[in-house]
C-alpha positions as CSV (number, residue, x, y, z in Angstrom):
1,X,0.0,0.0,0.0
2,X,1.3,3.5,-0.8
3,X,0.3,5.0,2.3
4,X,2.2,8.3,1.4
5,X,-0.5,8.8,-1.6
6,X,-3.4,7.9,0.6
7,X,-2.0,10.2,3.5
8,X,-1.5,13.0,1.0
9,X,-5.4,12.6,0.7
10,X,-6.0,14.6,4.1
11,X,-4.9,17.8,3.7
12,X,-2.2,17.4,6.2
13,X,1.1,19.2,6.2
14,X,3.5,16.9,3.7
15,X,6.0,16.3,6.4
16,X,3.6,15.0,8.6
17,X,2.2,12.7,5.6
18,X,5.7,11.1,5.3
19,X,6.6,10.8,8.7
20,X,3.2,8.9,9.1
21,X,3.4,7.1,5.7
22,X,7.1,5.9,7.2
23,X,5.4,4.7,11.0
24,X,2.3,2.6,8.7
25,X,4.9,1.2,6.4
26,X,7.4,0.2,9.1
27,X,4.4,-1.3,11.0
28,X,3.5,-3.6,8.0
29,X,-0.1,-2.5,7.8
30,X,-2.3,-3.5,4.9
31,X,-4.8,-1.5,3.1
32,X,-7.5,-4.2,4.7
33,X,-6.1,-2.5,7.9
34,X,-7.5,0.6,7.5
35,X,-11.6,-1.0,8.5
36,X,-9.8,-1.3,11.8
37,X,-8.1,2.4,12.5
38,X,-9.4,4.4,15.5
39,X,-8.2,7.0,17.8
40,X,-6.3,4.5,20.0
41,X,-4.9,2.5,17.4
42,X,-3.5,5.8,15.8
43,X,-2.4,7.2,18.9
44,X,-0.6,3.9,19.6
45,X,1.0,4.3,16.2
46,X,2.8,7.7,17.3
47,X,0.1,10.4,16.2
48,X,-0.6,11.8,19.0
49,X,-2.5,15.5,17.8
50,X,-6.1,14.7,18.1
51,X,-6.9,16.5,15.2
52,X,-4.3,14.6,13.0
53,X,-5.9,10.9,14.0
54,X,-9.5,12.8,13.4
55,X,-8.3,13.6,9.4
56,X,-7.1,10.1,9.0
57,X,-10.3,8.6,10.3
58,X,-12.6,11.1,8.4
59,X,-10.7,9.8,5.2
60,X,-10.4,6.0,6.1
61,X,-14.3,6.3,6.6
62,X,-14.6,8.2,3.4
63,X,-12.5,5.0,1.6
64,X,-15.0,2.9,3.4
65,X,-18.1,4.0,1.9
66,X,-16.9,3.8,-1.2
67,X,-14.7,0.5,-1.6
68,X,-16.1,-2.5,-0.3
69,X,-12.5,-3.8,0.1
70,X,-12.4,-2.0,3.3
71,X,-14.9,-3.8,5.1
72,X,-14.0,-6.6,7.3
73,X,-14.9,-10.0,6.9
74,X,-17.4,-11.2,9.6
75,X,-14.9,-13.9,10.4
76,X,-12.3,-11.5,10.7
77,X,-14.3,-9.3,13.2
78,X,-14.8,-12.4,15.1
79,X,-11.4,-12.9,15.6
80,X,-10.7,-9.4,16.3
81,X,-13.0,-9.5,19.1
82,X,-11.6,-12.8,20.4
83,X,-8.2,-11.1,20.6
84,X,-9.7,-8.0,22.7
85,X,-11.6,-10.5,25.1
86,X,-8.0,-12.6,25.7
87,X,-6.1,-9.4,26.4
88,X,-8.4,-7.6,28.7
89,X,-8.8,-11.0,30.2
90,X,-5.7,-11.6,30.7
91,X,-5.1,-8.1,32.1
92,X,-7.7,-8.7,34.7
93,X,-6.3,-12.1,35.7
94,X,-2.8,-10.4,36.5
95,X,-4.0,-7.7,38.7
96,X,-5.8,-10.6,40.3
97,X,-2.7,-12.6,40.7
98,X,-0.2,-10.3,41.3
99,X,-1.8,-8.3,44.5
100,X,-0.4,-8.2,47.8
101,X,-3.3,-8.6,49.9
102,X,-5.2,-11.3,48.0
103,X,-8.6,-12.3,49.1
104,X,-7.2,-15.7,48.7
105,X,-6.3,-17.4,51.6
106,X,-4.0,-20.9,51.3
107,X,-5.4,-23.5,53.9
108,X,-3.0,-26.7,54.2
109,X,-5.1,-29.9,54.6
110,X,-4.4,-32.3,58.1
111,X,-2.5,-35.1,57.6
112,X,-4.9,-38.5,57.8
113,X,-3.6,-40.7,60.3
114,X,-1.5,-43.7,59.0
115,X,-1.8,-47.2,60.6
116,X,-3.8,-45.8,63.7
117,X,-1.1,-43.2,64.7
118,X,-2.9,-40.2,66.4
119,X,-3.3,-37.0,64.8
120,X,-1.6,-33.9,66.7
């Protein structure tokens, strides 16, 4: 994908459409990628001026309308979402684990007596 054409599409300053185009390119993103942009995702990338991610998103919706291409397979959104659930998941499980004062309390289990010995 020439992301410094489709960049150039925005109206943004020139320098800022290469330094993008360079952070898309260098993070191997397709032109199917594009369905998936929002203002996290962008800001995650290194744009960090609201107003910049908002152009980018005003024009990858503007591709969306008029290309099918853009549009995600269903099976493709499912997997998406499956990621999403396994990391926030996974986040929550951590915090869980890695507390200081857990809720959970270890209880060792008496000893049976063996061959009628008595139990202290």
């Amino acid at each position: 994908m020439d992301w410094f054409s489709w960049l150039s599409k925005t109206g943004l300053d020139p320098s800022l459409v290469y330094e993008y185009g360079l952070a898309f390119a260098n993070n191997e993103l397709e032109e199917e990628d594009i369905s998936y942009f929002d203002h996290e995702f962008l800001q995650s990338m290194g744009i960090s001026i609201a107003k910049h991610r908002l152009e980018i998103l005003k024009l990858a919706r503007k591709e969306k309308g008029s290309s099918s291409k853009f549009s995600p397979r269903p099976i493709s959104r499912f997997l998406l979402a499956i990621k999403r659930t396994k990391k926030y998941l996974t986040k929550y499980v951590r915090t869980w684990v890695h507390r200081e004062k857990s809720a959970l309390v270890v209880v060792p289990r008496r000893l049976t007596a063996l061959k009628g010995e008595v139990q202290c």
